[in-house]
C-alpha positions as CSV (number, residue, x, y, z in Angstrom):
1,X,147.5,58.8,-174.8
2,X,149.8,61.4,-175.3
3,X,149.9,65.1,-174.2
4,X,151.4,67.3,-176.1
5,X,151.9,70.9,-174.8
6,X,153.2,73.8,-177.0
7,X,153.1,77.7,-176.8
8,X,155.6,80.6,-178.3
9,X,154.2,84.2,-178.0
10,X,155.9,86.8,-178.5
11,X,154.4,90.5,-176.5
12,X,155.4,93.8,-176.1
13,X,153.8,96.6,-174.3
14,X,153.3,99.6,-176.6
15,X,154.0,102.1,-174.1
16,X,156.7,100.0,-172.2
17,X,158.7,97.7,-175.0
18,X,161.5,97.2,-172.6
19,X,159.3,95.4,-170.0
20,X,160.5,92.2,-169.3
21,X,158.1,90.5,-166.5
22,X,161.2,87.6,-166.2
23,X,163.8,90.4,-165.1
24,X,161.4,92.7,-163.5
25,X,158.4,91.0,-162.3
26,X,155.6,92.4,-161.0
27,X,157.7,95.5,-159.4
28,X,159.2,97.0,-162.9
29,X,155.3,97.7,-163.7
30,X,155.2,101.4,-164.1
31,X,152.1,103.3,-163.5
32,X,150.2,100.5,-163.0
33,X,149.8,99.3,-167.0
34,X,147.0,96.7,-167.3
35,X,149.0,95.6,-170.6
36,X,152.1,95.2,-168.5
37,X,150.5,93.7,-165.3
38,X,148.5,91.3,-167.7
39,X,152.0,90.2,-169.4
40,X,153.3,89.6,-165.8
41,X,150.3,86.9,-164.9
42,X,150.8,85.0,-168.3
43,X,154.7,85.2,-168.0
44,X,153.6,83.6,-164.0
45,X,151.4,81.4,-165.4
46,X,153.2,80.1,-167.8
47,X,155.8,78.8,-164.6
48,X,152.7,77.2,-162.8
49,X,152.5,75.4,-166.1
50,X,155.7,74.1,-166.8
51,X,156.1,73.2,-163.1
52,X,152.7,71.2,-163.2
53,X,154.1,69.4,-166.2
54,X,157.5,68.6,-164.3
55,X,155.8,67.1,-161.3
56,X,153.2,64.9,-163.6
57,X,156.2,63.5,-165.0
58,X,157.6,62.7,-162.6
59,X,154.8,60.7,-161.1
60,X,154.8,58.8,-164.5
61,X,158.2,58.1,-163.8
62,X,157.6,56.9,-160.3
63,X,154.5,54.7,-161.5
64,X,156.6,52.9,-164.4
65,X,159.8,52.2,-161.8
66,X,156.9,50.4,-159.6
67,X,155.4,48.3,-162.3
68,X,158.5,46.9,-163.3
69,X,159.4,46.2,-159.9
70,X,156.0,44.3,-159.2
């Protein structure tokens, strides 16, 4: 089985195009936009993700180097 694991969005808040939730985070919000705090948790989410991925790999990894040293 393989997993396969592909996203590419593009978003931009109409009343704040120059938010960027990587440079700014949560903190560069202004006035409390739902668009831009909703950008934010994906942009967060999407970290969670990639780090999930990293650490399953890694176990792969780990379970491979044991059954060829078995």
């Amino acid at each position: 089985m393989t997993l396969r694991i592909t996203a590419r969005f593009a978003l931009s808040c109409p009343r704040h195009p120059r938010y960027d939730p990587e440079c700014g985070g949560q903190g560069a919000i202004k006035a409390g936009c739902d668009i831009c705090s909703q950008m934010c948790r994906i942009w967060r989410s999407s970290l969670a993700l990639q780090q999930e991925y990293h650490d399953l790999a890694e176990k792969i990894v780990q379970a491979r180097r044991a059954e060829k040293g078995s």
